[in-house]
C-alpha positions as CSV (number, residue, x, y, z in Angstrom):
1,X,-3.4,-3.5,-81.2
2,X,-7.0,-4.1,-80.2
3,X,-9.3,-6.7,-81.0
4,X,-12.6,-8.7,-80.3
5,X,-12.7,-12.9,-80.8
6,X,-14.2,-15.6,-79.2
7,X,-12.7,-17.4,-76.2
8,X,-13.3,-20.9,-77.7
9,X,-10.9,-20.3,-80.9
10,X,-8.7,-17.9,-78.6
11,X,-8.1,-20.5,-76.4
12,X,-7.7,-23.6,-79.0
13,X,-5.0,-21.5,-80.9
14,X,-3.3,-20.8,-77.7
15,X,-3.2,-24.2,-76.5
16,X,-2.1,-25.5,-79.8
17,X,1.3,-23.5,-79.6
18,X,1.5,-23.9,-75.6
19,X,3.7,-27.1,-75.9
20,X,6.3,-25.5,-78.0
21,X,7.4,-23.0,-75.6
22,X,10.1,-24.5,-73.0
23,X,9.0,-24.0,-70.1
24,X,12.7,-23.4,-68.8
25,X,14.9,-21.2,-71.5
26,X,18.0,-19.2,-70.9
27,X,16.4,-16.7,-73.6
28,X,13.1,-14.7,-71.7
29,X,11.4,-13.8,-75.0
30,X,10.6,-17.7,-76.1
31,X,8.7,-18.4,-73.0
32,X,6.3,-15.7,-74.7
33,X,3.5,-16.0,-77.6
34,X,4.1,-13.8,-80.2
35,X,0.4,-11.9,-81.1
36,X,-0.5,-10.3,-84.4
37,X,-3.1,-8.7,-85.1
38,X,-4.0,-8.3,-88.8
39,X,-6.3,-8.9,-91.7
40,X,-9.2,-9.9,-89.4
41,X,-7.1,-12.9,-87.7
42,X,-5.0,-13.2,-84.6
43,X,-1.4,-14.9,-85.7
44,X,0.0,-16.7,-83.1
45,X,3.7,-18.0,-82.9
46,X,5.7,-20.4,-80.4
47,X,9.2,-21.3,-81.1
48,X,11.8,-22.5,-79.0
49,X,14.7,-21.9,-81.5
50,X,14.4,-25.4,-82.7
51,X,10.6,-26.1,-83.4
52,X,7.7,-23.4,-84.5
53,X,4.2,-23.4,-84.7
54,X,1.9,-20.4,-86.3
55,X,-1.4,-20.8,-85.5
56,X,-4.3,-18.3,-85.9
57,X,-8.0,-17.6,-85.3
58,X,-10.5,-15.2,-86.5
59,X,-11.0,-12.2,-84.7
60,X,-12.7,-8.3,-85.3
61,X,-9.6,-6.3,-85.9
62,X,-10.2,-3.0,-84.3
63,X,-6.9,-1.4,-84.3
64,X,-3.8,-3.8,-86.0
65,X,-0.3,-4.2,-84.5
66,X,1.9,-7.3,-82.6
67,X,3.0,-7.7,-79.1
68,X,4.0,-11.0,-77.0
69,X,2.9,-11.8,-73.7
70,X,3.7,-15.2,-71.5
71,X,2.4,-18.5,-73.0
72,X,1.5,-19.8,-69.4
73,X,-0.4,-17.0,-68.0
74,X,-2.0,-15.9,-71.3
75,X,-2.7,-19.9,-71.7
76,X,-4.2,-19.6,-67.8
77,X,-6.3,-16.7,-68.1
78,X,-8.3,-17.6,-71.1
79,X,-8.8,-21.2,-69.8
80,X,-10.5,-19.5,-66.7
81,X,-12.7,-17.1,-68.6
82,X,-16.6,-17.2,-69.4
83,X,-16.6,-19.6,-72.3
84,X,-20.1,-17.7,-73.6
85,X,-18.2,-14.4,-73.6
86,X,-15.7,-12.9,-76.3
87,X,-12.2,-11.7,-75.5
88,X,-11.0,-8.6,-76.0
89,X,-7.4,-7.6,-76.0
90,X,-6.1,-4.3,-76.2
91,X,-2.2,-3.3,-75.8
92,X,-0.7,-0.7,-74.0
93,X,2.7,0.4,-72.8
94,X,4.6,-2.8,-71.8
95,X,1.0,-3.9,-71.3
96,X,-1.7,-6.3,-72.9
97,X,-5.1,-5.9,-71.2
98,X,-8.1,-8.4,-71.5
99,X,-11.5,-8.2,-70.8
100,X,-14.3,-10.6,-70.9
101,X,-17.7,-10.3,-69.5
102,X,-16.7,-9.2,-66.0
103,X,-12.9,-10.2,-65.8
104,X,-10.1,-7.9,-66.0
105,X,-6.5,-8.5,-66.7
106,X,-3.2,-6.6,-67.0
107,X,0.1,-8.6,-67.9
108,X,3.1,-7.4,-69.0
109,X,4.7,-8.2,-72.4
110,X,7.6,-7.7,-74.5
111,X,8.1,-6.0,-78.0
112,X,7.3,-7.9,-80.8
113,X,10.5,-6.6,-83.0
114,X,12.7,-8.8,-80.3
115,X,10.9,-11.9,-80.5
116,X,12.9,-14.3,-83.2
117,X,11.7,-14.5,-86.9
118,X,10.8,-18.3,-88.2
119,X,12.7,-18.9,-91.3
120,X,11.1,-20.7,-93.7
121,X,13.8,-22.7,-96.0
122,X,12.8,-23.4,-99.8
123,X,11.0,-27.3,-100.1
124,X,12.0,-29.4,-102.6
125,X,9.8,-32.1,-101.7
126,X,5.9,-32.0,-101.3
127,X,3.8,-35.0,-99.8
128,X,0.5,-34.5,-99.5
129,X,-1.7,-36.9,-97.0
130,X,-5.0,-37.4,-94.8
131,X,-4.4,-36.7,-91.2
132,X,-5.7,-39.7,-90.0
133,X,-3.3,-41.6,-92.0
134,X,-0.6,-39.6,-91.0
135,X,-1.4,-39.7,-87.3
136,X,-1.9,-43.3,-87.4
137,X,1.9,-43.7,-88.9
138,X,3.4,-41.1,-86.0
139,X,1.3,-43.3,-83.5
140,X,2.4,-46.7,-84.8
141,X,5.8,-45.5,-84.5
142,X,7.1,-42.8,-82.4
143,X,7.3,-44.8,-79.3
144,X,10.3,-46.3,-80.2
145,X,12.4,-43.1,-80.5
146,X,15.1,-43.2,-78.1
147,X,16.1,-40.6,-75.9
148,X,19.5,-41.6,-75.5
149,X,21.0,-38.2,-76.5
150,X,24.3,-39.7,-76.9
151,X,23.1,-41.2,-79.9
152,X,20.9,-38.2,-81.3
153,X,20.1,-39.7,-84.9
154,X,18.1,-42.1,-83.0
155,X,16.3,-39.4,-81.1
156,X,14.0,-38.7,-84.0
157,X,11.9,-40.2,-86.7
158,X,13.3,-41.0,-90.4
159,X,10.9,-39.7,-92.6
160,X,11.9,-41.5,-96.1
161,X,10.2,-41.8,-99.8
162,X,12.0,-44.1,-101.7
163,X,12.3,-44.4,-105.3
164,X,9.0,-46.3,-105.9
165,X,6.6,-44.1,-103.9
166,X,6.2,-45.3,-100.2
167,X,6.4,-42.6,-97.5
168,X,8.2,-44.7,-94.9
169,X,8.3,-43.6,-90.9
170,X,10.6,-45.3,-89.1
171,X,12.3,-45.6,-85.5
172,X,14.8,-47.3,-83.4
173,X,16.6,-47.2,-79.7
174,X,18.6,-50.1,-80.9
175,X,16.2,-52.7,-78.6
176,X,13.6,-51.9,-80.8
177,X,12.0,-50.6,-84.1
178,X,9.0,-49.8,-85.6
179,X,8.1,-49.1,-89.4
180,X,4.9,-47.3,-91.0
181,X,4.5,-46.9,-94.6
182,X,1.9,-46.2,-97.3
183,X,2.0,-45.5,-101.3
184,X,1.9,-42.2,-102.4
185,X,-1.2,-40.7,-105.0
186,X,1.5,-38.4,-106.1
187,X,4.9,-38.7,-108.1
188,X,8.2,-37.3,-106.2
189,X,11.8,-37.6,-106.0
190,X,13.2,-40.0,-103.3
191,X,14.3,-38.4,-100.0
192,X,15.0,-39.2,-96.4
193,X,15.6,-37.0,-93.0
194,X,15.5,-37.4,-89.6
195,X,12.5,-35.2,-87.9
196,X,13.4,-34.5,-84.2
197,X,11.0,-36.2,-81.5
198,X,9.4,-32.5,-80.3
199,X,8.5,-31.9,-83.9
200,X,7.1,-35.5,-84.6
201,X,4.7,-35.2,-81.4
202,X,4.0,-31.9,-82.5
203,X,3.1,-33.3,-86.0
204,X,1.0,-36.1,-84.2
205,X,-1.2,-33.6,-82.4
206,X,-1.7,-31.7,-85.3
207,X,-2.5,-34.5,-87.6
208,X,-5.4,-36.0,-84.9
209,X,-7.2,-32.4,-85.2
210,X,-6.9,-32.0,-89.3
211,X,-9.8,-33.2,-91.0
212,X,-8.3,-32.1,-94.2
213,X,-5.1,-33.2,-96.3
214,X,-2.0,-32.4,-94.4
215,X,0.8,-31.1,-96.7
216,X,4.3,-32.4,-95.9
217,X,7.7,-29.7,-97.5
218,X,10.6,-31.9,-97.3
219,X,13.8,-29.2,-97.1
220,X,17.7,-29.8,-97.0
221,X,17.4,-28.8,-93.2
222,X,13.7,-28.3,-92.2
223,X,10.7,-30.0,-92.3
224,X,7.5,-27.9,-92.5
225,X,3.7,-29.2,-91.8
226,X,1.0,-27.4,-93.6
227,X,-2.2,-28.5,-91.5
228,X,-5.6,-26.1,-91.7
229,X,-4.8,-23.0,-90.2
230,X,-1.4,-24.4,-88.7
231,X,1.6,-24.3,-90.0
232,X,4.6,-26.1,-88.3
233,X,8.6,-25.6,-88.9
234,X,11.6,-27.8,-87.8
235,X,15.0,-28.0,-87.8
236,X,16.2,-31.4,-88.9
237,X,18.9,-34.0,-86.8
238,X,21.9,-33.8,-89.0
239,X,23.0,-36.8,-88.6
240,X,23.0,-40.8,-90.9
241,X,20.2,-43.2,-89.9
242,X,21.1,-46.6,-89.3
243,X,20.4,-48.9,-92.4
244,X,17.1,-50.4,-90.8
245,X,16.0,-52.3,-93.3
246,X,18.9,-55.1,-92.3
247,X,17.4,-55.7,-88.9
248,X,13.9,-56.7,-90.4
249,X,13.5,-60.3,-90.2
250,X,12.7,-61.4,-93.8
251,X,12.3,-65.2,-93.1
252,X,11.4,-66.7,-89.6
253,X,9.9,-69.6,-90.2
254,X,7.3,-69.6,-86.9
255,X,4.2,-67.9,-86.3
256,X,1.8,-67.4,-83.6
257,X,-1.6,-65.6,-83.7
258,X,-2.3,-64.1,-80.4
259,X,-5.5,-61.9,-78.9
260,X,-3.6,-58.3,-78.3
261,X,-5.8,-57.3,-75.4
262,X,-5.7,-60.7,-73.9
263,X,-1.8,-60.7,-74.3
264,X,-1.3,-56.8,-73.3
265,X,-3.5,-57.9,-69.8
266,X,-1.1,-60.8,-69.1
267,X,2.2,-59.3,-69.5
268,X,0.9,-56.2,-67.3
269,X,-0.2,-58.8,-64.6
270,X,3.4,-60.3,-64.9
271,X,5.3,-57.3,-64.8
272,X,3.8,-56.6,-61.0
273,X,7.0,-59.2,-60.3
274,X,9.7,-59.1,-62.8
275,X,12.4,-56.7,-62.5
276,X,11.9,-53.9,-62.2
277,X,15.0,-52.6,-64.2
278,X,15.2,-55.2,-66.7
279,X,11.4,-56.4,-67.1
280,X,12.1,-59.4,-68.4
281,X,9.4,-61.5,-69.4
282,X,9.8,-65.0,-70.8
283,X,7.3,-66.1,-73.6
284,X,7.5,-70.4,-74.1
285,X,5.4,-71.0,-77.4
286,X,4.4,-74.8,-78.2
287,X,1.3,-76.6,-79.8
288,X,-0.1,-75.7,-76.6
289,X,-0.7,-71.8,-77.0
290,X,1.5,-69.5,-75.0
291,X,3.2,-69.5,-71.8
292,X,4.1,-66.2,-70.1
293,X,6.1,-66.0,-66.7
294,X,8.2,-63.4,-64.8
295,X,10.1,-63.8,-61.8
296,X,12.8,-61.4,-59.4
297,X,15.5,-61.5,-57.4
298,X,13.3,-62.1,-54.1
299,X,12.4,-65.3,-55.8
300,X,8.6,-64.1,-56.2
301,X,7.2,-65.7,-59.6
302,X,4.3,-65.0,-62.2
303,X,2.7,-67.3,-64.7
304,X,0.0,-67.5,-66.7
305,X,-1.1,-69.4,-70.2
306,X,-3.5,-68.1,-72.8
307,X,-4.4,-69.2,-76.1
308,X,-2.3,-69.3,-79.4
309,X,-2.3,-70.3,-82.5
310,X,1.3,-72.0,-82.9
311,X,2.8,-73.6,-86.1
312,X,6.3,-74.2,-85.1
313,X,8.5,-75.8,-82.8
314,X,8.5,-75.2,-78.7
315,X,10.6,-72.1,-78.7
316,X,11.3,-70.1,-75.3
317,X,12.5,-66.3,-75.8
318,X,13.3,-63.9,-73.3
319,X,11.7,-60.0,-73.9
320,X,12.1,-56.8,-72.2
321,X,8.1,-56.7,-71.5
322,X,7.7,-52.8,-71.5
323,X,8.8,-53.3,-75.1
324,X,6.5,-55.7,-76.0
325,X,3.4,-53.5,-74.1
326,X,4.8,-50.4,-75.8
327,X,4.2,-52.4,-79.5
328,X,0.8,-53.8,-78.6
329,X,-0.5,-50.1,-77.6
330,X,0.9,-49.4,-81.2
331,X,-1.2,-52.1,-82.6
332,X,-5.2,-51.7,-83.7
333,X,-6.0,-54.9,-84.8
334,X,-7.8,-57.5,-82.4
335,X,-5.2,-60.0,-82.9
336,X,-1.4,-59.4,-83.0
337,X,0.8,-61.9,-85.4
338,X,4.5,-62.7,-83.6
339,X,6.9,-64.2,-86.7
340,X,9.8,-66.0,-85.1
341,X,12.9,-68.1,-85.5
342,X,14.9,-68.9,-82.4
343,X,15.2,-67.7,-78.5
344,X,18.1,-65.4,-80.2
345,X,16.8,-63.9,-83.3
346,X,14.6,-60.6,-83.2
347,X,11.2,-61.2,-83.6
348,X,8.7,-59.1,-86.5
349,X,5.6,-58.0,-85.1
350,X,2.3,-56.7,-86.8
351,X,-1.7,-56.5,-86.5
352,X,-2.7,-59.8,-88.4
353,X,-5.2,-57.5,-90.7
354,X,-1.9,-54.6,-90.5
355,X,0.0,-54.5,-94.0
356,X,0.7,-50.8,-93.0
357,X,2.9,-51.4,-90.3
358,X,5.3,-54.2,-88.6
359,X,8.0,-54.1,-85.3
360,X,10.8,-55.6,-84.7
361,X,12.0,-56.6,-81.1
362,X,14.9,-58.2,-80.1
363,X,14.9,-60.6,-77.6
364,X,16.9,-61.0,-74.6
365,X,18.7,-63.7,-72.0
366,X,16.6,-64.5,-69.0
C-alpha cells in the first residue's frame, strides 16, 4: 500500500473513529485502525466488537492494499504534523512508514486479514432525517441514560416509530426521563430498539458534523447510521424497555414559567452546600415566584428567590438538583415551563416554545 492525502482529511477521518477503539481490550488487534487503500480513498475502520465506524477520505492511490496500525499513535502522529503538508504512507514488512514535509515515522502494524470483519445485518426499517434534528433529539435526551449496568435496558436509548409516524427517543435511570420526538416525511412500519449509549454518543457526534440527511436502518439486532462519508454499525441491548409512556404526567394542574439561565445559576450557587451525595434541592412555589434553598449536615444553608410565573397553590417539592441542572442544559428555550401537582408527584418539564421535547423528574423527601 502507498499513498498521498492531505493531513487535514487524514486526520479528521482518524479522529472520527479514535473514540471507538477501547483504549484497554483483552484483544490487541481492536486497539488498531484498520487502513485500505483503494479506489482513490483511504477506508478507515474502528470497532470494538460491539460498535463500528467506517470512515474514509480522498487520497492519490499509488499502490492499493490494507494494513492496521495503533489508533493512538497513528491519531498522535498526524495531529503533530505540518498541517500545509500532505501525508504519505507507504507499508512495509510489519511496518507503515509516513512522511510529511520533513518528518519521518516507522510504526509497526498488524495484518489486515486478522482484524475482525463488520457485519452488516439486512434493515427492514429506513428513516431518513437532518442532522441537526437528529443531534438535537440525542442532545435533549441522552443524558438520562443510566449507567447502572445491573439494569442494562436502561443503559441505552429507545429508538421507537410508532404506528402514526413519530420517531420517538427516549431515556430513563428510573429518577429521571427524557423524550424527543418529531413526524416523519416518510411512511414506515412501527418499530422500537434499544441503541447502546457508545453508539448513541457516537451517532450524536456524527449527526453535529452532517450537513446532509442522515439515513437511519432499523435491523432485528443492529442499528446502522448512514452519515456522509460515515457509516456507523451497532449491536442492539436485547432487552424490554420499560413502558415510559405511564410515568408521563398527563394532568398536573400547576404551572410555573421560569428564566432557564436564571434558574440553572441558582441551583449551581445552591449546590456549593447541599449534599454532596444526595443534592437535594428544595423548590417552594407560591404567588410569590420561586424559592430555592439547600442545606447539609454541618448545618450550612443556601437560599435564594427569583421570579416566577405561578398559577397554583404554594407547593414545596424536594429534587435531586444535578437532575434538575442536567434537564435545563438539555433545554434551548429562554424560559423553561415546570407542570406540577403535589410535593410527591413527578414533575413534566419542557422549553415553553419546546413541542419537540418534555422530561420528567421525580421528586424526592428533603
Amino acid at each position: 500500500m502507498k499513498i498521498t492525502l492531505s493531513r487535514a482529511s487524514l486526520l479528521q477521518a482518524v479522529q472520527r473513529c479514535q473514540s471507538i477503539v477501547e483504549k484497554r481490550h483483552t484483544i490487541p488487534i481492536l486497539a488498531n485502525l484498520l487502513l485500505e487503500a483503494k479506489n482513490d480513498r483511504l477506508l478507515i475502520t474502528a470497532t470494538d466488537l460491539e460498535v463500528g465506524l467506517h470512515s474514509q477520505a480522498e487520497a492519490q492511490i499509488q499502490q492499493t492494499g490494507s494494513i492496521t496500525v495503533s489508533a493512538r499513535k497513528l491519531f498522535d502522529i498526524i495531529k503533530e504534523l505540518d498541517p500545509e503538508q500532505d501525508v504519505i504512507m507507504e507499508t512495509g514488512d510489519n511496518f507503515v512508514s509516513i512522511r510529511s514535509g520533513r518528518s519521518r515515522f516507522r510504526v509497526t502494524s498488524l495484518p489486515a486479514d486478522e482484524y475482525p470483519s463488520l457485519t452488516e445485518e439486512p434493515s427492514e426499517i429506513s428513516i431518513s432525517v437532518s442532522g441537526m434534528t437528529l443531534a438535537d433529539m440525542v442532545a435533549a435526551t441522552s443524558f438520562a441514560m443510566s449507567t447502572d449496568e445491573t439494569r442494562k435496558y436502561l443503559t441505552g436509548t429507545l429508538f421507537e416509530v410508532d404506528a402514526e409516524q413519530m420517531l420517538r427517543l427516549v431515556t430513563t435511570d428510573g429518577h429521571r426521563l427524557a423524550l424527543s420526538e418529531i413526524r416523519l416525511e416518510q411512511s414506515v412500519e412501527a418499530r422500537k430498539c434499544i441503541v447502546p449509549r457508545k453508539a448513541v454518543m457516537e451517532i450524536r457526534k456524527l449527526s453535529e458534523e452532517c450537513q446532509e440527511q442522515i439515513e437511519i436502518f432499523l435491523g432485528e439486532r443492529q442499528i446502522r447510521i448512514v452519515a456522509g462519508s460515515n457509516i456507523l454499525t451497532s449491536k442492539l441491548i436485547d432487552a424490554r424497555f420499560p413502558v415510559y409512556q405511564d410515568v408521563i404526567p398527563a394532568n398536573n394542574p400547576a404551572r410555573v414559567i421560569i428564566a432557564r439561565s436564571e434558574f440553572d445559576q441558582v441551583l449551581r450557587r445552591s449546590m456549593i452546600v447541599a449534599n454532596e451525595f444526595t443534592h437535594d434541592i428544595r423548590l417552594v412555589f407560591s404567588e410569590k415566584g420561586l424559592d430555592i434553598s439547600a442545606h447539609n449536615t454541618e448545618q450550612e444553608e443556601a437560599e435564594e428567590h427569583i421570579e416566577a410565573d405561578y398559577n397554583g397553590q404554594e407547593t414545596a417539592i424536594g429534587f435531586n438538583g444535578r437532575y434538575l441542572r442536567d434537564t435545563l442544559g438539555a433545554i434551548r428555550s429562554a424560559n423553561v415551563r415546570i407542570d406540577l401537582k403535589d410535593e410527591l408527584s413527578p414533575v413534566l418539564i419542557s422549553g415553553e416554545d419546546d413541542v419537540q421535547s418534555r422530561h420528567v423528574i421525580m421528586p424526592m423527601r428533603i
